[in-house]
mmCIF file of the N, C-alpha and C atoms, coordinates in Angstrom:
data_MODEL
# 
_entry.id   MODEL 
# 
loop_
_atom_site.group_PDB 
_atom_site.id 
_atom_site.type_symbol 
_atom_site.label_atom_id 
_atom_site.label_alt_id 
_atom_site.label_comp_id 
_atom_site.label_asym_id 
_atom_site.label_entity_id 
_atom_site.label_seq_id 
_atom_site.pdbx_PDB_ins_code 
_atom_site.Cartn_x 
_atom_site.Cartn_y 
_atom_site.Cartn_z 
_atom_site.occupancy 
_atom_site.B_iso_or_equiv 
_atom_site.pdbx_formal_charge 
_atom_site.auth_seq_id 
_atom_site.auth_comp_id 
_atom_site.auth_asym_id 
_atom_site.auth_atom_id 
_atom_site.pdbx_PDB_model_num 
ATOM 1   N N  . UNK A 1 1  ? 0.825   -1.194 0.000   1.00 0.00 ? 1  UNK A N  1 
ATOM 2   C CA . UNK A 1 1  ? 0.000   0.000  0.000   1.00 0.00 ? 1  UNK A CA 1 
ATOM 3   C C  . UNK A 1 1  ? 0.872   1.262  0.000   1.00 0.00 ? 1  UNK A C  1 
ATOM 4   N N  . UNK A 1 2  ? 1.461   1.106  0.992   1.00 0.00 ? 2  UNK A N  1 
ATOM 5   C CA . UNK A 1 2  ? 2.931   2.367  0.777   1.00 0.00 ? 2  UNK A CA 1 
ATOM 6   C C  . UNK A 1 2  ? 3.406   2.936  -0.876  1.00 0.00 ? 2  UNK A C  1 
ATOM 7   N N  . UNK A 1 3  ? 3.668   1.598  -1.537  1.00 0.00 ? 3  UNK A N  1 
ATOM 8   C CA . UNK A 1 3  ? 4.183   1.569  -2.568  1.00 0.00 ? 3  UNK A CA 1 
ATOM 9   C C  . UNK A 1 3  ? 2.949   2.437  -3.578  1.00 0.00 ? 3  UNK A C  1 
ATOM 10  N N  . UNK A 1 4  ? 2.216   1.646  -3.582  1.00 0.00 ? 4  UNK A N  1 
ATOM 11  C CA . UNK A 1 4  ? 1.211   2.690  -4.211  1.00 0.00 ? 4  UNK A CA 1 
ATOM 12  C C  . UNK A 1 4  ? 1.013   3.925  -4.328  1.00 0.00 ? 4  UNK A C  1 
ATOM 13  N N  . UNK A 1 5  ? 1.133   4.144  -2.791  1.00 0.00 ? 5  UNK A N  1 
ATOM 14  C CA . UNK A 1 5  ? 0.500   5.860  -2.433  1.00 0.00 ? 5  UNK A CA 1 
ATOM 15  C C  . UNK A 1 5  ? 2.046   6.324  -2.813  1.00 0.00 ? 5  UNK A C  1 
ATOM 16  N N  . UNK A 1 6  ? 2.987   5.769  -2.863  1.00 0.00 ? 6  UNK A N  1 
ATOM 17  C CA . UNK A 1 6  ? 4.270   6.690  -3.050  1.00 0.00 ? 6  UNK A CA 1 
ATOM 18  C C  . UNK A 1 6  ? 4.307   7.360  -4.784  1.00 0.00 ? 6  UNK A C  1 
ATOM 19  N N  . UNK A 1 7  ? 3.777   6.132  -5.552  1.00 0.00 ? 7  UNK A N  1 
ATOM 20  C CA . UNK A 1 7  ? 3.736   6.050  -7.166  1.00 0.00 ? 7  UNK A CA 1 
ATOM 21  C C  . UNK A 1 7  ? 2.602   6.973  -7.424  1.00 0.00 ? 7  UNK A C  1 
ATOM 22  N N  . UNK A 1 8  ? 1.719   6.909  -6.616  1.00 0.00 ? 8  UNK A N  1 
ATOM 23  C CA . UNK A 1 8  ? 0.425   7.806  -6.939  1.00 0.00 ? 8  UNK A CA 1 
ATOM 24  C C  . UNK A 1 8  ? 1.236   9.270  -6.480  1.00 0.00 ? 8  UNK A C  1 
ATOM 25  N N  . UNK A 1 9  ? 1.434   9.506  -5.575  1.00 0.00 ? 9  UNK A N  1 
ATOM 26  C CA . UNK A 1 9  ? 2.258   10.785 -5.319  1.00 0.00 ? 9  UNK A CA 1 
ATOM 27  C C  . UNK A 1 9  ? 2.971   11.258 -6.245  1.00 0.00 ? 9  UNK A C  1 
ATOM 28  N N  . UNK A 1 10 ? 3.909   10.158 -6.982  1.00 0.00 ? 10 UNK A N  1 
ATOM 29  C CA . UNK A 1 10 ? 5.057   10.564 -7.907  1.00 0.00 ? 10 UNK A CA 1 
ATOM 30  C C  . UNK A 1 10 ? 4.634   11.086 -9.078  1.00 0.00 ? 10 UNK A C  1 
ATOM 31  N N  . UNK A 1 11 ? 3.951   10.520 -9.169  1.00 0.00 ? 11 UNK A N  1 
ATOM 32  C CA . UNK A 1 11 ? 2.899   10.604 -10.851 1.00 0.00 ? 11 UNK A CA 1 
ATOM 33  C C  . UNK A 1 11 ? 1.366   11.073 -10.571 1.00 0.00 ? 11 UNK A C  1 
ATOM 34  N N  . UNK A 1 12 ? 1.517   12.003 -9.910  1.00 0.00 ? 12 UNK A N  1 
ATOM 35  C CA . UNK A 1 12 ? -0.223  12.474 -9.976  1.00 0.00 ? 12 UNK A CA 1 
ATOM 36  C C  . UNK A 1 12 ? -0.524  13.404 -10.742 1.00 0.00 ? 12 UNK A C  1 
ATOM 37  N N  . UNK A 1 13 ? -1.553  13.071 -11.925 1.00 0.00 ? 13 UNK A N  1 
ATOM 38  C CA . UNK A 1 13 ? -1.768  13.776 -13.001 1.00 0.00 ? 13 UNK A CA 1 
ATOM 39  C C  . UNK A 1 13 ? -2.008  15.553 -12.260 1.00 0.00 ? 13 UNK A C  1 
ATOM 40  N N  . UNK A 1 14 ? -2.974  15.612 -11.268 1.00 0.00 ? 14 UNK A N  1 
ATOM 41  C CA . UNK A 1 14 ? -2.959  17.014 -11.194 1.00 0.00 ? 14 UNK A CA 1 
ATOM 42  C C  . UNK A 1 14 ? -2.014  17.990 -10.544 1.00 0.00 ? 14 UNK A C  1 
ATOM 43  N N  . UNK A 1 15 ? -1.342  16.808 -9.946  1.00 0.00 ? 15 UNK A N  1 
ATOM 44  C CA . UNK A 1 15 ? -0.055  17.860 -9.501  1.00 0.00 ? 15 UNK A CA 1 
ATOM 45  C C  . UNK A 1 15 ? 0.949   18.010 -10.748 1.00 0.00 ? 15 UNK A C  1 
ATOM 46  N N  . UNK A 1 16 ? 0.823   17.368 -12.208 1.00 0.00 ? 16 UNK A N  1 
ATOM 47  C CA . UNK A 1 16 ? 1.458   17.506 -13.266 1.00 0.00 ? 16 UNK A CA 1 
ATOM 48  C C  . UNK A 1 16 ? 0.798   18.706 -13.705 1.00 0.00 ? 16 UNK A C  1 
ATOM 49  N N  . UNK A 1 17 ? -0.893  18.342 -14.000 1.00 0.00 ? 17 UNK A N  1 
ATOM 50  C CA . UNK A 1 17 ? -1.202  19.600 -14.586 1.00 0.00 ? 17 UNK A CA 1 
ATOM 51  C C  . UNK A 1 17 ? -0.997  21.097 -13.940 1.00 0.00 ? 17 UNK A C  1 
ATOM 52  N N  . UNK A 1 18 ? -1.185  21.196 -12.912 1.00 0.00 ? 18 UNK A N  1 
ATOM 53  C CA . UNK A 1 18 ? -0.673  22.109 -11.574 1.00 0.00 ? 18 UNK A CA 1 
ATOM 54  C C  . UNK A 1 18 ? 0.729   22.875 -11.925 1.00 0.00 ? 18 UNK A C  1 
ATOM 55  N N  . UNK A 1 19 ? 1.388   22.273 -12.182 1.00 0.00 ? 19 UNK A N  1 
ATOM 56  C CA . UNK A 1 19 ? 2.459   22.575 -12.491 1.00 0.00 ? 19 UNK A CA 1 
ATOM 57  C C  . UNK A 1 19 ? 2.962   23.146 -13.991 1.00 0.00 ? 19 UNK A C  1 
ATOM 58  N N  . UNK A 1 20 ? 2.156   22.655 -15.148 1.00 0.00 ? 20 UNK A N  1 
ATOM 59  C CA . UNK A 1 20 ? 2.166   23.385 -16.606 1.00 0.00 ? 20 UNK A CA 1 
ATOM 60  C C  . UNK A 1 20 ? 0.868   24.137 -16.341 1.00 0.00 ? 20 UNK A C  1 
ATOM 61  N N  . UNK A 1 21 ? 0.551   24.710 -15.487 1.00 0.00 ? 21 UNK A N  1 
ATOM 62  C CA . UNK A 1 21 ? -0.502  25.879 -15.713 1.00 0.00 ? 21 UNK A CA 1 
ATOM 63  C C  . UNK A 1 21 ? 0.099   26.761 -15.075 1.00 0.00 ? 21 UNK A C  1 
ATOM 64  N N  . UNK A 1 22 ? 0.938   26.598 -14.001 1.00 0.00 ? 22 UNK A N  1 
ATOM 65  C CA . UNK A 1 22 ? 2.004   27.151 -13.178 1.00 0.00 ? 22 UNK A CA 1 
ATOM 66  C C  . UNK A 1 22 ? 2.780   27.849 -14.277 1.00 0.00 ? 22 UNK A C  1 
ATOM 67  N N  . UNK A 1 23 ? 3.462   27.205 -14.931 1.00 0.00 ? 23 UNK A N  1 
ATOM 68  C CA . UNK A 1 23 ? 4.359   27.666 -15.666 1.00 0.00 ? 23 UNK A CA 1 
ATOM 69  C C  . UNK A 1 23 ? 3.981   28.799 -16.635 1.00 0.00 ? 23 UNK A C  1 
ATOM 70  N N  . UNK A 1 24 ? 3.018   27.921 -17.564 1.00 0.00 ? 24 UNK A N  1 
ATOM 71  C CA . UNK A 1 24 ? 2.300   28.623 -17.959 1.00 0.00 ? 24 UNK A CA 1 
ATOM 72  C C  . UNK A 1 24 ? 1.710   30.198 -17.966 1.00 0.00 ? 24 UNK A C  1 
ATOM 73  N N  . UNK A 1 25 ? 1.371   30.099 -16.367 1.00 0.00 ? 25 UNK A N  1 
ATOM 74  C CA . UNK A 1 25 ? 0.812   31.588 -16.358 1.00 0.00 ? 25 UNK A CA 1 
ATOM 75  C C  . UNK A 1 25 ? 2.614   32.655 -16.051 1.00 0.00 ? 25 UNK A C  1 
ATOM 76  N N  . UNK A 1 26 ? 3.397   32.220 -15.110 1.00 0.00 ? 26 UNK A N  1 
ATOM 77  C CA . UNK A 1 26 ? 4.710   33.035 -14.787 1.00 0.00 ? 26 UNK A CA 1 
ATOM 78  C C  . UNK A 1 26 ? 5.207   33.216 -16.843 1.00 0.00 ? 26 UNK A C  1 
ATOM 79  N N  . UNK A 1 27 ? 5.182   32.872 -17.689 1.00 0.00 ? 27 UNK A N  1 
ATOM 80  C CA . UNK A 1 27 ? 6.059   32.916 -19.306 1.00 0.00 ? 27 UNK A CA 1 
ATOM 81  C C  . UNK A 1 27 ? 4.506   34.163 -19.193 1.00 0.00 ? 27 UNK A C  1 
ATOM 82  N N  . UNK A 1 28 ? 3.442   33.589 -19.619 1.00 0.00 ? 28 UNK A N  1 
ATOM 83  C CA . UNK A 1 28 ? 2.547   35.032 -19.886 1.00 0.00 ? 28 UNK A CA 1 
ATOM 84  C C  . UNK A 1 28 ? 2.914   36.447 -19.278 1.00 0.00 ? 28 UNK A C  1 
ATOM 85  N N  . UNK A 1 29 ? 2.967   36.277 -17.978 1.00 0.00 ? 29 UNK A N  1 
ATOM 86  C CA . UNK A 1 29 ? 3.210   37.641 -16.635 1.00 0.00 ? 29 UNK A CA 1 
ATOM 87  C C  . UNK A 1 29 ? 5.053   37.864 -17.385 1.00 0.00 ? 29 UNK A C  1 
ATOM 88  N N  . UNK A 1 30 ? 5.668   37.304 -17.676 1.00 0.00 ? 30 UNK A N  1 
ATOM 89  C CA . UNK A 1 30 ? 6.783   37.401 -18.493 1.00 0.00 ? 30 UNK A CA 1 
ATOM 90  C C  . UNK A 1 30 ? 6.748   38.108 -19.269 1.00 0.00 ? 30 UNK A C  1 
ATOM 91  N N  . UNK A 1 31 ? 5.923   37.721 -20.310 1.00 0.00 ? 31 UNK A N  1 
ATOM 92  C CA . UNK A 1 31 ? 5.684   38.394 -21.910 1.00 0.00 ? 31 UNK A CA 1 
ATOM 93  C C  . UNK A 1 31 ? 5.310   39.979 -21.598 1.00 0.00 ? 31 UNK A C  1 
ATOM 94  N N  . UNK A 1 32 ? 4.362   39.823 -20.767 1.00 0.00 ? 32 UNK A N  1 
ATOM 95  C CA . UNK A 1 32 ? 3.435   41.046 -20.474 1.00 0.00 ? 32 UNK A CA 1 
ATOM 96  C C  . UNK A 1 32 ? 4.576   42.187 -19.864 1.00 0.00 ? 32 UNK A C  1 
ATOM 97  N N  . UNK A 1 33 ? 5.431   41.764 -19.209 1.00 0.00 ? 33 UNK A N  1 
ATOM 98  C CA . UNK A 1 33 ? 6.334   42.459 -18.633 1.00 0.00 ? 33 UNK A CA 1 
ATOM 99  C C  . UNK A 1 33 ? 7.207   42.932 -19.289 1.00 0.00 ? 33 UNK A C  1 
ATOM 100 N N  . UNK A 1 34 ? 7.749   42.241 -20.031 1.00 0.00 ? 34 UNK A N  1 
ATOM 101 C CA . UNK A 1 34 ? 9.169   42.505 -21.414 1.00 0.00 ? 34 UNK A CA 1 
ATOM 102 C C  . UNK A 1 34 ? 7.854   43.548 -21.901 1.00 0.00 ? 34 UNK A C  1 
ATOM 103 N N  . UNK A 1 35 ? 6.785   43.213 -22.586 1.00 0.00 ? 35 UNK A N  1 
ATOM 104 C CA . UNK A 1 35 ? 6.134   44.324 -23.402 1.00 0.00 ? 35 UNK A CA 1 
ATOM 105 C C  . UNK A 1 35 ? 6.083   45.402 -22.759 1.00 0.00 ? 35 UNK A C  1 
ATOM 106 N N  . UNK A 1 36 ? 5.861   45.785 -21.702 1.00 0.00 ? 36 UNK A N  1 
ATOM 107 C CA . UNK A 1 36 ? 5.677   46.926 -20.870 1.00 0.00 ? 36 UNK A CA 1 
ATOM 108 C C  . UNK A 1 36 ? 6.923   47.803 -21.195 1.00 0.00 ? 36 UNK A C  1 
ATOM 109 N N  . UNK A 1 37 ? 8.067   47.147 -20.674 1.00 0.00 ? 37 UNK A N  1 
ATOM 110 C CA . UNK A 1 37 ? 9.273   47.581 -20.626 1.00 0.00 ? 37 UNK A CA 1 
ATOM 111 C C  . UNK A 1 37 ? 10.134  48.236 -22.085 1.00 0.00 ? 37 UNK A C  1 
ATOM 112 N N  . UNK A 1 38 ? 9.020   47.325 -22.673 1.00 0.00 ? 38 UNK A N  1 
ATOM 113 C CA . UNK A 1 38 ? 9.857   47.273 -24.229 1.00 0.00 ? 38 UNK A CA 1 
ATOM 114 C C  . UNK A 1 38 ? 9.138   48.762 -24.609 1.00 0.00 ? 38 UNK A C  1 
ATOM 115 N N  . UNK A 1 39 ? 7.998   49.297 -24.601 1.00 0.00 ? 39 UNK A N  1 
ATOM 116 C CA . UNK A 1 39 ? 7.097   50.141 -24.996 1.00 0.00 ? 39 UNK A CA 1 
ATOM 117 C C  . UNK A 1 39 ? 7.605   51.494 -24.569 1.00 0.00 ? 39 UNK A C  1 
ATOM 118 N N  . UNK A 1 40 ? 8.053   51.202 -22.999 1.00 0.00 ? 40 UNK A N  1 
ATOM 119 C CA . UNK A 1 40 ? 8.233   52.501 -22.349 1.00 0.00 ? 40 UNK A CA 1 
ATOM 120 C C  . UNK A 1 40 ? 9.741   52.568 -23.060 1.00 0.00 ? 40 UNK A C  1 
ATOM 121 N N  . UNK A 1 41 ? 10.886  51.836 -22.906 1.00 0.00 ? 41 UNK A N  1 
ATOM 122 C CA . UNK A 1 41 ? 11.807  52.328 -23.937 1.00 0.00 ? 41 UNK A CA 1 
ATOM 123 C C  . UNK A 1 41 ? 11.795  52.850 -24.939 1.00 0.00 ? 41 UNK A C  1 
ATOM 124 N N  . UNK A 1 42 ? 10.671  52.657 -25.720 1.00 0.00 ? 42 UNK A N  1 
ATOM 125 C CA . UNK A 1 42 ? 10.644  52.916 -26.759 1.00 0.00 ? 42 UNK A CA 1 
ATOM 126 C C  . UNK A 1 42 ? 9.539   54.834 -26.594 1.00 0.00 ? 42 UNK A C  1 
ATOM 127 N N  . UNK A 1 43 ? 9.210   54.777 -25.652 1.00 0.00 ? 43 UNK A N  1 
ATOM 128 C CA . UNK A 1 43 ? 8.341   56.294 -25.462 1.00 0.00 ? 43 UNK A CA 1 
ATOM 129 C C  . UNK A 1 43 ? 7.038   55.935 -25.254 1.00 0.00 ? 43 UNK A C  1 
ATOM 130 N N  . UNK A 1 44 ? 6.465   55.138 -25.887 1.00 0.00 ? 44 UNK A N  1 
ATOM 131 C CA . UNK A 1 44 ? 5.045   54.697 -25.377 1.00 0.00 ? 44 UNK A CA 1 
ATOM 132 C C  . UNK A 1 44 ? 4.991   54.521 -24.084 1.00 0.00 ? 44 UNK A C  1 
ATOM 133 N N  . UNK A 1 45 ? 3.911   55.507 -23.543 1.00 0.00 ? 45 UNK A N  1 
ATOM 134 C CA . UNK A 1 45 ? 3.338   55.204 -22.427 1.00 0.00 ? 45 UNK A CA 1 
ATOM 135 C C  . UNK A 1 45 ? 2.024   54.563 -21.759 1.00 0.00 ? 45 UNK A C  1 
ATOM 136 N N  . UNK A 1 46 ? 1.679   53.980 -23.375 1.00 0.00 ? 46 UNK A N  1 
ATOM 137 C CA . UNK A 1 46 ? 0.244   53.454 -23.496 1.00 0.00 ? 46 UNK A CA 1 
ATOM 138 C C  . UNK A 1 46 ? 0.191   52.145 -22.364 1.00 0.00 ? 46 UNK A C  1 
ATOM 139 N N  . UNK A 1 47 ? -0.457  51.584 -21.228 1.00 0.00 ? 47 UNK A N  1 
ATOM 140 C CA . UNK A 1 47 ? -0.436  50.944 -20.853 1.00 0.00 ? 47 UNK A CA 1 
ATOM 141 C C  . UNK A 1 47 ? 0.173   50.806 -19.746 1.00 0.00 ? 47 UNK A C  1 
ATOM 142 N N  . UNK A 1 48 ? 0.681   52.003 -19.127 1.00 0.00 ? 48 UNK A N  1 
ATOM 143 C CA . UNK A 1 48 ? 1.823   52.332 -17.693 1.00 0.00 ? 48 UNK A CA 1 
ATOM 144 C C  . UNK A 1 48 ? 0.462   53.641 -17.102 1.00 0.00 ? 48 UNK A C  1 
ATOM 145 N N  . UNK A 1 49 ? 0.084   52.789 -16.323 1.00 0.00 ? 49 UNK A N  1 
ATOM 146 C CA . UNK A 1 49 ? -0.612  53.724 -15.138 1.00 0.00 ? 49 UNK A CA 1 
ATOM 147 C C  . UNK A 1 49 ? -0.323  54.447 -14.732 1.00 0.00 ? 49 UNK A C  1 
ATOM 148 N N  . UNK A 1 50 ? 1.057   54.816 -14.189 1.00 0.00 ? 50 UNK A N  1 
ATOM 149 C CA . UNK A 1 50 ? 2.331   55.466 -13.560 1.00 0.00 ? 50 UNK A CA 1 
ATOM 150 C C  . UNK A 1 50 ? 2.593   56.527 -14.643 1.00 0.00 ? 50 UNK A C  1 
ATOM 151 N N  . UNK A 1 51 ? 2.548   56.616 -15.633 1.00 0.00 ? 51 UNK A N  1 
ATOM 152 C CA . UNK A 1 51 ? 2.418   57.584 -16.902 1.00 0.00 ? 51 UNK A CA 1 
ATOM 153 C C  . UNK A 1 51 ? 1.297   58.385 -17.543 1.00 0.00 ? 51 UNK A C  1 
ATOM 154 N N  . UNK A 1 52 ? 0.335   58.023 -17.519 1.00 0.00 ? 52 UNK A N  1 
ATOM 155 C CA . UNK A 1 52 ? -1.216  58.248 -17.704 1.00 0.00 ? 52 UNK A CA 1 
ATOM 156 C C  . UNK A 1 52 ? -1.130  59.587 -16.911 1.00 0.00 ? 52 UNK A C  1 
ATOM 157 N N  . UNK A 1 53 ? -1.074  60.841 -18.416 1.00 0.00 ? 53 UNK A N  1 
ATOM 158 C CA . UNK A 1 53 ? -1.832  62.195 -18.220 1.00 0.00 ? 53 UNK A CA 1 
ATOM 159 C C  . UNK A 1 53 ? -3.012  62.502 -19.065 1.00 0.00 ? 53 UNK A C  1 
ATOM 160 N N  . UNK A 1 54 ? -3.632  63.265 -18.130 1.00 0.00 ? 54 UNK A N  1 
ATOM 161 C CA . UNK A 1 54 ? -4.958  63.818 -19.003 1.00 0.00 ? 54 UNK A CA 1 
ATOM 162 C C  . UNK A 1 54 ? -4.959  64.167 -20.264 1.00 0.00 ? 54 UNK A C  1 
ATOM 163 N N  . UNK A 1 55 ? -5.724  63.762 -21.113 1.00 0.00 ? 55 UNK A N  1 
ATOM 164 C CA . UNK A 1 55 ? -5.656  64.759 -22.657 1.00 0.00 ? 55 UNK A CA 1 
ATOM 165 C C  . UNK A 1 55 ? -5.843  66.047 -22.467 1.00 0.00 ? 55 UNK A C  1 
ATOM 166 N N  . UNK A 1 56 ? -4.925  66.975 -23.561 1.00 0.00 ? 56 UNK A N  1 
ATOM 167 C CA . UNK A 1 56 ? -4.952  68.247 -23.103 1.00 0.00 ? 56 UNK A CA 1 
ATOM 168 C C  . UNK A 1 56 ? -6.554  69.016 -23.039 1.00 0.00 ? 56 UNK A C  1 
ATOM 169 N N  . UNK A 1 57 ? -7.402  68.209 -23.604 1.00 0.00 ? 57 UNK A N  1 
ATOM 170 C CA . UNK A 1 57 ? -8.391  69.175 -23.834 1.00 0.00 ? 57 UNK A CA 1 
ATOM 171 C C  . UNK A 1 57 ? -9.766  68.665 -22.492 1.00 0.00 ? 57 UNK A C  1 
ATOM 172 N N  . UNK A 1 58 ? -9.103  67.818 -22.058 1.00 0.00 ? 58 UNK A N  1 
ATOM 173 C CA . UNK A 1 58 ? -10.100 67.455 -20.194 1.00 0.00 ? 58 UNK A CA 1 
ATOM 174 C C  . UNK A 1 58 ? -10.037 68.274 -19.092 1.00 0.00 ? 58 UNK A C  1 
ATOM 175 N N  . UNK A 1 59 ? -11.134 68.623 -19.079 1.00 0.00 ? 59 UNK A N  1 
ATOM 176 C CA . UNK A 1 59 ? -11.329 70.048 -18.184 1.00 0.00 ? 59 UNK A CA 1 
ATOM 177 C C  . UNK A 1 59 ? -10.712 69.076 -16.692 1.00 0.00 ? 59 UNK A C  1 
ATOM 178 N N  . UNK A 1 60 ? -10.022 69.883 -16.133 1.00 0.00 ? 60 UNK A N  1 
ATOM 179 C CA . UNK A 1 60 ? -9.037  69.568 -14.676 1.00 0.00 ? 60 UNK A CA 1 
ATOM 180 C C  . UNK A 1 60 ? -9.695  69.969 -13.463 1.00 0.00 ? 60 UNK A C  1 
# 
């Protein structure tokens, strides 16, 4: 029985899938991040909260 529960442990499909959704989401939050970074180098501030001014013509 040991043996079992050890193999079931080793190989448990949802702690596999668990783990490529894991991954999964940290490469997205990745991508999203390089783009951010990449944009504001480049002058775009489209998408940086921290940058976001009023259009000139919005009454203040």
């Amino acid at each position: 029985m040991a043996s079992l529960r050890a193999t079931v442990r080793e190989f448990n499909v949802f702690r596999w899938a668990g783990r490529i959704l894991t991954d999964a989401g940290r490469w997205r939050l990745k991508a999203r991040v390089d783009a951010r970074v990449a944009r504001y180098r480049h002058g775009d501030s489209r998408g940086l909260w921290w940058a976001w001014r009023p259009h000139r013509n919005c009454a203040r």
